[in-house]
ROFIGU-873966 format. One record per residue (C-alpha): residue in three letters; x, y, z. Coordinates in steps of 0.1 Angstrom, whole numbers, plus 5000, padded with zeros to 4 digits. Layout:
! ROFIGU-873966
ALAXYZ;...
This chain:
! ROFIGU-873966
UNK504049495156;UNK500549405166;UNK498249195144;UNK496849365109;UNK494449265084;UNK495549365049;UNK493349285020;UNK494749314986;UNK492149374959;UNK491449134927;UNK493549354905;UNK496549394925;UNK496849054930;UNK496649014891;UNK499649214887;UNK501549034912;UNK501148694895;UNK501348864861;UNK505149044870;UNK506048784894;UNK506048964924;UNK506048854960;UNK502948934976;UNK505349005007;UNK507149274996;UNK503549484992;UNK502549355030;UNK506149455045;UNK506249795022;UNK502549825047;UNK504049715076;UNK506850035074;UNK504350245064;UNK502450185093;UNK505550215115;UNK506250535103;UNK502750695107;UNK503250565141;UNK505950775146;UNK509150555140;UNK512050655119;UNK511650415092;UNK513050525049;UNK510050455033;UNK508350685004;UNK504550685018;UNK502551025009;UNK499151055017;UNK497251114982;UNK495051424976;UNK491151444962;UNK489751274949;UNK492151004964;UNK490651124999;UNK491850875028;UNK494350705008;UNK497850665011;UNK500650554991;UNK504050364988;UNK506850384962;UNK508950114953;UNK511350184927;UNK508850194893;UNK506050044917;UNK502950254933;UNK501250094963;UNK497750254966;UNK495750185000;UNK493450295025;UNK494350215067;UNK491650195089;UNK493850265126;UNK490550115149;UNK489649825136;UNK493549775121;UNK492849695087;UNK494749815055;UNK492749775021;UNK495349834996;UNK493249964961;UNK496049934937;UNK499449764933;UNK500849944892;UNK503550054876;UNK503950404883;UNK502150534850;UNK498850354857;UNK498550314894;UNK496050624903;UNK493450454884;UNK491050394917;
């Protein structure tokens, strides 16, 4: 796969460090979504959110909710929110 910028915001790098969680399982999680948007077969739970989540995308893994935003021209994912499933549409 070609080269992506993924920016994880303050807070869900907090709850990384805080549940001691590998910030590459959030950029591989990404990396399938991306694949499968592209078209690939790939088992991954990605939904694109509704309003007023608008543009946003995300990624379940087990109890976890990945929250981002893709940008497909200038290849850059901003991922909002990394939560437990309860909390995680906070944006």
């Amino acid at each position: 796969m070609n080269q992506w910028d993924i920016s994880l915001s303050k807070s869900s790098l907090k709850f990384l460090r805080k549940n001691h969680i590998s910030e590459t399982i959030v950029t591989e999680a990404i990396a399938d979504g991306i694949k499968k948007m592209s078209g690939e077969e790939i088992n991954i739970d990605l939904k694109k959110l509704h309003p007023p989540y608008k543009n946003y995308f995300r990624i379940r893994i087990g109890r976890i909710r990945i929250s981002f935003n893709i940008n497909f021209d200038l290849r850059f994912v901003d991922v909002a929110e990394v939560d437990w499933r309860g909390s995680a549409y906070r944006l």
